[in-house]
N, CA, C and O of each residue as an XYZ file, in Angstrom:
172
protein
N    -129.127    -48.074   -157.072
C    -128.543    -47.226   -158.075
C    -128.262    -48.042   -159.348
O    -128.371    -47.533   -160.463
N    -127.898    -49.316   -159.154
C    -127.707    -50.198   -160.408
C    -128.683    -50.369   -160.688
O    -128.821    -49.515   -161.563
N    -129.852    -51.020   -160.601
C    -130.951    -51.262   -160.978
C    -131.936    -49.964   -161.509
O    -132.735    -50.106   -162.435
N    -131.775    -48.859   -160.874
C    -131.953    -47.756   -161.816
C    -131.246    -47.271   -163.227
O    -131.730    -46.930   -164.306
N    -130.264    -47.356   -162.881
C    -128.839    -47.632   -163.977
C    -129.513    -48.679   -165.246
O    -129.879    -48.342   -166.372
N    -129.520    -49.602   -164.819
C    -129.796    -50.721   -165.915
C    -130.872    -50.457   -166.515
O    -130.858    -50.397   -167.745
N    -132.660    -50.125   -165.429
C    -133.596    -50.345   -166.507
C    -134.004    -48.763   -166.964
O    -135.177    -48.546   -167.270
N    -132.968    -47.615   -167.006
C    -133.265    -46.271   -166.794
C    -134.323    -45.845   -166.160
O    -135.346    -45.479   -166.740
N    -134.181    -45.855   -165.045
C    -135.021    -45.594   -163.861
C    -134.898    -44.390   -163.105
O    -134.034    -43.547   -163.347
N    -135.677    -44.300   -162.264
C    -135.140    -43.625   -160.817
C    -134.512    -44.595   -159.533
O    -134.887    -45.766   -159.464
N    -133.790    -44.191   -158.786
C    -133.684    -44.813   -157.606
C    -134.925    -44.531   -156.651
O    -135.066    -45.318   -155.715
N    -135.718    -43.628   -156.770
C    -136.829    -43.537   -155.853
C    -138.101    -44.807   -156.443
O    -139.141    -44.977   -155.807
N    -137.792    -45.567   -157.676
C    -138.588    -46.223   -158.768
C    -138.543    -47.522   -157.173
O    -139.580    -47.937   -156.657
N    -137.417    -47.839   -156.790
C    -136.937    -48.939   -156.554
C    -136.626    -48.971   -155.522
O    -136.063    -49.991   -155.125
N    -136.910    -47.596   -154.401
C    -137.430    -47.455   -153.094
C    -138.755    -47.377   -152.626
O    -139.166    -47.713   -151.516
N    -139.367    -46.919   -153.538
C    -141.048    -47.182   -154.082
C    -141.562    -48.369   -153.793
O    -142.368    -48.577   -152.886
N    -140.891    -49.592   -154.931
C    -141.139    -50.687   -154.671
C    -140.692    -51.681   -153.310
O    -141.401    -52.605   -152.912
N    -139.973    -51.469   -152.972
C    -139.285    -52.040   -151.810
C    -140.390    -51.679   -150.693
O    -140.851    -52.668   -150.123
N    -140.932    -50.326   -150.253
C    -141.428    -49.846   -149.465
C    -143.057    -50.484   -149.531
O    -143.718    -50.603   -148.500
N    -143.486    -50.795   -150.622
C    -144.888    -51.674   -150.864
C    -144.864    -52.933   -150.673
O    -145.825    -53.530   -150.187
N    -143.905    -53.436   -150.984
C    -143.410    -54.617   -150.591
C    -143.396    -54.950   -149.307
O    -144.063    -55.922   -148.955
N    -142.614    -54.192   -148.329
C    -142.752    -54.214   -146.787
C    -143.731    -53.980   -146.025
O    -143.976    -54.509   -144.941
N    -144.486    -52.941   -146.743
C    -145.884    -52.852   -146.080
C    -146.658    -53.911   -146.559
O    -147.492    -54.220   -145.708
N    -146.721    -54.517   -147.449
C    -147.809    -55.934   -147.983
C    -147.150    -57.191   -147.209
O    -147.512    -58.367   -147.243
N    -146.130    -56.631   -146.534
C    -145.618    -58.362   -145.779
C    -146.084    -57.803   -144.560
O    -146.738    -58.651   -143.954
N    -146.015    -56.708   -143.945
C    -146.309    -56.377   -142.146
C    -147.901    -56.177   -142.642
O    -148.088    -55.538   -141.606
N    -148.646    -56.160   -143.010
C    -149.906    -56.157   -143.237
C    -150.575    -57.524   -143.066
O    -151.554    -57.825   -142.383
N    -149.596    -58.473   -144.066
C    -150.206    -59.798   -143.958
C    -149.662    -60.612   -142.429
O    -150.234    -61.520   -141.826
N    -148.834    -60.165   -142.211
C    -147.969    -60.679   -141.177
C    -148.290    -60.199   -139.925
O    -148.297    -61.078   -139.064
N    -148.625    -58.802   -139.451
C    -148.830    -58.708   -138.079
C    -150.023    -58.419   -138.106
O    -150.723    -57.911   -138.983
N    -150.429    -59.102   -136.121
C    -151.499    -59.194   -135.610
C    -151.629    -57.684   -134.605
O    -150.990    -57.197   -133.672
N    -152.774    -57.332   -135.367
C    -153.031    -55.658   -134.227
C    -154.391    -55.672   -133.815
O    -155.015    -54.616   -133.706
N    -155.056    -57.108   -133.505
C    -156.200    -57.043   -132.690
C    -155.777    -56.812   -131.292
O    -156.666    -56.356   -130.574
N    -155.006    -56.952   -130.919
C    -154.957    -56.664   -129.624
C    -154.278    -54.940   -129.349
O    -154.223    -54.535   -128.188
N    -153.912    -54.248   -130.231
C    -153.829    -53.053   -129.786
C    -155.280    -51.583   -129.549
O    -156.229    -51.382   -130.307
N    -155.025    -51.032   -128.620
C    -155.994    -50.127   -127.890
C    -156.121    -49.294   -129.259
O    -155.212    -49.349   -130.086
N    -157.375    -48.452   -129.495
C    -157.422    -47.495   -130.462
C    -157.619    -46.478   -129.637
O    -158.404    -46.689   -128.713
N    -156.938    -45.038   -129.740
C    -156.778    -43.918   -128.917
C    -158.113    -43.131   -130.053
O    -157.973    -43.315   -131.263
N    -159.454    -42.211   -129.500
C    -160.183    -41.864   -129.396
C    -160.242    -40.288   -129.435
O    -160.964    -39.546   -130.101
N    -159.280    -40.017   -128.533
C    -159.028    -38.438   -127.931
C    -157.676    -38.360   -127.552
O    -157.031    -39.121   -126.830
N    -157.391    -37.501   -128.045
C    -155.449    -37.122   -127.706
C    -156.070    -36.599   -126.431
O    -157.159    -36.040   -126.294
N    -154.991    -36.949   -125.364
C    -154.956    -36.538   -123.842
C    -154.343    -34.983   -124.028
O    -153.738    -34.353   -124.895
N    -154.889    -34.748   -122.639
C    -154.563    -33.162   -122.325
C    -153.676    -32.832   -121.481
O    -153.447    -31.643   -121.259
């Protein structure tokens, strides 16, 4: 809210960024070769 405040922003400006941010670190950061890829939703 301050940082929206200060550079007249949104607060969604600066949940936006935060949220790209976290995904560009678990992207670089985790390993998902070893998870199964599902094909067909079960019945």
């Amino acid at each position: 809210m301050r940082l929206a405040k200060a550079f007249q922003t949104t607060p969604q400006v600066w949940l936006n960024l935060q949220q790209q941010y976290e995904l560009w670190q678990a992207q670089a950061h985790t390993d998902v070769s070893q998870v199964a890829v599902f094909t067909e939703a079960p019945r």
